[in-house]
Backbone bond lengths (Angstrom), bond angles and torsions (degrees), N, CA, C in turn:
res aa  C-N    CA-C-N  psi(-1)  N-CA   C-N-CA  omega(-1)  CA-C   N-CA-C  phi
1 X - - - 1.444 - - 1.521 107.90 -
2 X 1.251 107.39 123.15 1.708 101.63 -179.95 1.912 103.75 -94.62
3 X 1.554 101.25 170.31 1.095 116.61 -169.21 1.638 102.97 -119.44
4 X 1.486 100.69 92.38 1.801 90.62 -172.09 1.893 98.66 -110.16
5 X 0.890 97.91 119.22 1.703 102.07 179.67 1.404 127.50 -90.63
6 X 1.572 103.06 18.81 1.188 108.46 178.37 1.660 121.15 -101.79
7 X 0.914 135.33 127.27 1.602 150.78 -175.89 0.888 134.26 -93.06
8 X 1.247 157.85 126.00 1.107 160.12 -131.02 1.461 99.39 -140.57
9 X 1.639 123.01 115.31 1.627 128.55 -159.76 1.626 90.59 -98.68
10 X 2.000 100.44 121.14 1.307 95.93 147.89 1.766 113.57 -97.90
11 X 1.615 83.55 149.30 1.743 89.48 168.79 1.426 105.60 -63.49
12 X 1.429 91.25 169.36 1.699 111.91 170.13 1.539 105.15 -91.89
13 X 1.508 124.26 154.17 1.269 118.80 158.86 1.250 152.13 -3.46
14 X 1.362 75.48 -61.20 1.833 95.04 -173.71 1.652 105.26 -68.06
15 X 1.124 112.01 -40.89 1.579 108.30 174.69 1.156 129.30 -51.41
16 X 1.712 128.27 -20.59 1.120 153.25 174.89 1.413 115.21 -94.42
17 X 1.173 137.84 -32.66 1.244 141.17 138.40 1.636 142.15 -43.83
18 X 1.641 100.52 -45.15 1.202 124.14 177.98 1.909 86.58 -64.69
19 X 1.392 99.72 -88.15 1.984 116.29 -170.24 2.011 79.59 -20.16
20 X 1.675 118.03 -75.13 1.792 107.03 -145.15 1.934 90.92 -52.70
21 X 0.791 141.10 -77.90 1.382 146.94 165.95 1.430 112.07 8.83
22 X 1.256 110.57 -88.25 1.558 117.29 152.94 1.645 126.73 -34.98
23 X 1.198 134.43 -33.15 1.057 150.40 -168.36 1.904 90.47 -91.21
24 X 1.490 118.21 -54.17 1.796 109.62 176.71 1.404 113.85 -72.60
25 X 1.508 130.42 -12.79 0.974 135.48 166.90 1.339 126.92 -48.52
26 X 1.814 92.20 -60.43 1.373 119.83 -172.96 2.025 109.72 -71.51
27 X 1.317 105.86 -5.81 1.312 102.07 -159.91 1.518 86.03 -98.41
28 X 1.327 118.91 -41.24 1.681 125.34 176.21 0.902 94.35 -44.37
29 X 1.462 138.24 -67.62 1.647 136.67 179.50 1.290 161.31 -12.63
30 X 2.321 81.34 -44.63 1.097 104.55 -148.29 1.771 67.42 -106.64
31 X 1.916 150.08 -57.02 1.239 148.92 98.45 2.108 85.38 54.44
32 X 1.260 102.19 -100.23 1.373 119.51 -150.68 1.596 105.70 -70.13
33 X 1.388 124.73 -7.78 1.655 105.64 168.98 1.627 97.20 -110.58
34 X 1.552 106.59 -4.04 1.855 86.21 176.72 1.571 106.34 -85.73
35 X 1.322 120.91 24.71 1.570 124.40 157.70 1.298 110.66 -97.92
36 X 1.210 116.71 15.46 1.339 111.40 -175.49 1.913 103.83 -133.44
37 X 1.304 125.25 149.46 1.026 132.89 -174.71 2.087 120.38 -107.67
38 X 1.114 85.69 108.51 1.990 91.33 -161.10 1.100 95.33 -98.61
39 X 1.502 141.66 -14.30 1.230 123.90 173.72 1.534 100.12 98.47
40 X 1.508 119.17 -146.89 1.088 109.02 -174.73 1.878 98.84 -84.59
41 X 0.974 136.44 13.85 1.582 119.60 154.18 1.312 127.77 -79.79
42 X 1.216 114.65 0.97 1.631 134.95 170.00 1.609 97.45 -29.25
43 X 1.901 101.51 -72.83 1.428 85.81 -173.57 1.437 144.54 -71.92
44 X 1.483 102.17 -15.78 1.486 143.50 156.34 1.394 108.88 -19.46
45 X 1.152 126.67 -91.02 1.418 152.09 109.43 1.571 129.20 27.62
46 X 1.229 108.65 -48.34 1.205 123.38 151.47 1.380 148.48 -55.38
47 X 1.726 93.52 -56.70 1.491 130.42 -163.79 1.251 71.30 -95.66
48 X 1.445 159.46 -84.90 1.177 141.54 -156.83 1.853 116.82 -48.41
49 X 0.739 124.11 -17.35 1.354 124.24 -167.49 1.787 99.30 -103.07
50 X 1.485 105.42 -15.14 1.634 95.75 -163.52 1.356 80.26 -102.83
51 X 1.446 142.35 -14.86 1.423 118.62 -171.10 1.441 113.36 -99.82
52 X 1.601 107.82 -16.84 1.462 102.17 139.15 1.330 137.56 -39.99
53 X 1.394 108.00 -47.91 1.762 126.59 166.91 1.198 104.52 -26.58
54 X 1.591 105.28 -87.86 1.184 127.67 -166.83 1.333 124.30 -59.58
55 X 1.022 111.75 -36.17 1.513 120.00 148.02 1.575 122.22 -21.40
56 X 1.205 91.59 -77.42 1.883 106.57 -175.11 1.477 97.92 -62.58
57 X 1.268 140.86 -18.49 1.399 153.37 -138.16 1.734 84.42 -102.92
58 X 1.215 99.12 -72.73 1.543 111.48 179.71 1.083 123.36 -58.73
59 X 1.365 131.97 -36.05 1.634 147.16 -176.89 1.553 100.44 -80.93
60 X 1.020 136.81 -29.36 1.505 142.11 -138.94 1.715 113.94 -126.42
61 X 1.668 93.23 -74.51 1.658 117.99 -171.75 1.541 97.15 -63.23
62 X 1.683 111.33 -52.76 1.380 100.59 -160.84 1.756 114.74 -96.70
63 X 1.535 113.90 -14.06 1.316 120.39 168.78 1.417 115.58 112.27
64 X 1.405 102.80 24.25 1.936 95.79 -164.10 1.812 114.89 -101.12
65 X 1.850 93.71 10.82 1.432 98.14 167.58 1.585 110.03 -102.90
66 X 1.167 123.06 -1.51 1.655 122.79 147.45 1.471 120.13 -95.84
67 X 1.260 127.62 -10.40 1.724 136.58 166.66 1.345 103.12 -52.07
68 X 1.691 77.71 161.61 1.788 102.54 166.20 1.625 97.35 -53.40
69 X 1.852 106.91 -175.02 1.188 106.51 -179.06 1.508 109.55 -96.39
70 X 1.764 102.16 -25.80 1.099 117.88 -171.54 1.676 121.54 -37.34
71 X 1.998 112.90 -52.40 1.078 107.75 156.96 1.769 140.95 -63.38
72 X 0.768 84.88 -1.37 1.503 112.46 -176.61 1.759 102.09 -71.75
73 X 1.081 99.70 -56.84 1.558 118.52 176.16 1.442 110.41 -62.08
74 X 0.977 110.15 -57.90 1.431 113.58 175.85 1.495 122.12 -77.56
75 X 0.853 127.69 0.95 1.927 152.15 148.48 1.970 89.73 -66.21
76 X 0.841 94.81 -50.68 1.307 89.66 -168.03 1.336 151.02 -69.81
77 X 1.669 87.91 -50.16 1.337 122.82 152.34 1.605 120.14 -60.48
78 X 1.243 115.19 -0.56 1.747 119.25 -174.11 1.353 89.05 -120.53
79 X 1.301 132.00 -5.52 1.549 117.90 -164.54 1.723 87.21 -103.45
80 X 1.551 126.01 -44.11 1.097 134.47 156.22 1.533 139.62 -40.53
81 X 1.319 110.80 -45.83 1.593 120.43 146.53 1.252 119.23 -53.56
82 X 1.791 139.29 -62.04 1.221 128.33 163.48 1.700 114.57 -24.49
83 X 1.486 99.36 -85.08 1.448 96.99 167.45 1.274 128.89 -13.21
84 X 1.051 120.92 -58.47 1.532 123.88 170.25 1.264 124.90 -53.80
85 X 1.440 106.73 -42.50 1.503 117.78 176.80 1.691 111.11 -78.64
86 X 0.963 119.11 2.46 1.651 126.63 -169.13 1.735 70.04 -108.31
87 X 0.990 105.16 -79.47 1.837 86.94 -168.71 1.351 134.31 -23.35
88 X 1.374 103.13 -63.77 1.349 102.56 164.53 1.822 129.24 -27.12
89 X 1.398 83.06 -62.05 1.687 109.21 -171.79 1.572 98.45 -58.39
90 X 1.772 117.27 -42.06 1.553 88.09 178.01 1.418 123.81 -85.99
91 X 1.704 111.68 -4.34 1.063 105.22 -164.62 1.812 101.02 -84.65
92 X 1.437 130.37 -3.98 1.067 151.65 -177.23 1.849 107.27 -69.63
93 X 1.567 91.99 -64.90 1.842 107.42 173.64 1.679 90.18 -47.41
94 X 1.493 111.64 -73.41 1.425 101.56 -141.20 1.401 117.97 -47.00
95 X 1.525 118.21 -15.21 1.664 113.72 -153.97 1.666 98.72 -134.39
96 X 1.379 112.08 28.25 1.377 124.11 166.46 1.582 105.12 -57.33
97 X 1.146 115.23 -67.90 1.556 120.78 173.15 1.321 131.23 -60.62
98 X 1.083 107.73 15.52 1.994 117.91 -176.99 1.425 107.48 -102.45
99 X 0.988 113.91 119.43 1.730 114.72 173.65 1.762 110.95 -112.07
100 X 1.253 87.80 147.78 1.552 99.05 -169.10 1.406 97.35 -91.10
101 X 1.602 122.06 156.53 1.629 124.55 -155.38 1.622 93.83 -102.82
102 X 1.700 109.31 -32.25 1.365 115.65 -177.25 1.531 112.67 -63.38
103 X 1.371 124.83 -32.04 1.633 130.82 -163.80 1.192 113.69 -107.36
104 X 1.991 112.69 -10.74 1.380 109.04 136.60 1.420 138.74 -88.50
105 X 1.245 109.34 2.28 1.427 100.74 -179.81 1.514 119.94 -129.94
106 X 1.070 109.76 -6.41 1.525 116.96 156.15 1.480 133.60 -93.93
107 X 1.824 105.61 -38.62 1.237 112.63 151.87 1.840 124.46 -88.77
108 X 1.046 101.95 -22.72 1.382 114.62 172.74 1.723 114.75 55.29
109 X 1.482 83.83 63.24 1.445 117.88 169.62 1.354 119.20 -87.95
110 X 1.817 103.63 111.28 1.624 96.47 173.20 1.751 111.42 -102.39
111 X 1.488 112.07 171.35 1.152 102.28 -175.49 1.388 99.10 -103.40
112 X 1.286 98.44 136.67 2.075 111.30 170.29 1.193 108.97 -81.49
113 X 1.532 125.00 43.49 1.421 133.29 149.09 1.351 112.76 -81.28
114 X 1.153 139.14 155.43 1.384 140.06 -167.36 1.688 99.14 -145.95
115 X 1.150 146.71 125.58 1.026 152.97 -164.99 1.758 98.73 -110.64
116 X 1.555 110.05 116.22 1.116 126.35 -159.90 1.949 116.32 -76.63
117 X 0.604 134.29 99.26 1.874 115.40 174.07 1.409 103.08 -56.00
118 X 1.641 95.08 156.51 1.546 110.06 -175.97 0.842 139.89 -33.04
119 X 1.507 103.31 -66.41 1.567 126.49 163.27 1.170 115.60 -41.11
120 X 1.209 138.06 -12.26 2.180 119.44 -146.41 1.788 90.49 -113.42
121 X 1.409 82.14 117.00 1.396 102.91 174.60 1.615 124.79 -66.54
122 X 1.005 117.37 -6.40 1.175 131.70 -178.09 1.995 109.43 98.01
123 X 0.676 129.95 -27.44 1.572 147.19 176.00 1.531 110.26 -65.98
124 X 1.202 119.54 168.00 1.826 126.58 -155.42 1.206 88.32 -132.06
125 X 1.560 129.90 6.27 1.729 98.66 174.54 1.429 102.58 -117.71
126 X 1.322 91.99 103.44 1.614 124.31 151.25 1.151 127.01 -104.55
């Protein structure tokens, strides 16, 4: 029989109540500024309010504000890698449309982008 003296803390109630509470609050929130038009902080705005969510979600629901730190780190370090990978990905969108002057005119590379008129539905029967 081993002797492991380590414990595992449940919360009390109220901690689980308070977080769901907070969590319907935050959803009214999130509800009550998408009637409103921010322009490009729309998503701003959003993503800020949902990582609050998840936050309390993570700190609370799943227990990682009484945990080791270790997961903590690694919560972290994965929230940090995404990030990175969202970078990439936008820095990819943003410069889709940039052509380099050198790889058109020495190799004389065109791009098989086609720039659409308004009207064209995407469909071939014309």
């Amino acid at each position: 029989m081993s002797n492991n003296n380590s414990h595992h803390f449940i919360p009390p109630l109220k901690f689980y109540i308070g977080t769901f509470l907070a969590l319907l609050a935050l959803t009214f929130v999130t509800v009550f500024v998408a009637l409103f038009d921010f322009g490009s902080m729309n998503i701003v705005i959003a993503l800020i309010i949902a990582s609050i969510k998840a936050s309390l979600v993570l700190a609370f629901f799943m227990g990682l504000r009484w945990d080791k730190g270790v997961n903590l780190v690694i919560v972290v370090s994965s929230v940090v890698f995404i990030g990175i990978f969202f970078l990439f990905i936008f820095a990819d969108i943003a410069t889709r449309g940039d052509f380099d002057e050198l790889e058109d005119g020495v190799h004389g590379i065109k791009s098989p982008v086609r720039i659409l008129s308004e009207g064209h539905s995407g469909g071939s029967n014309h």
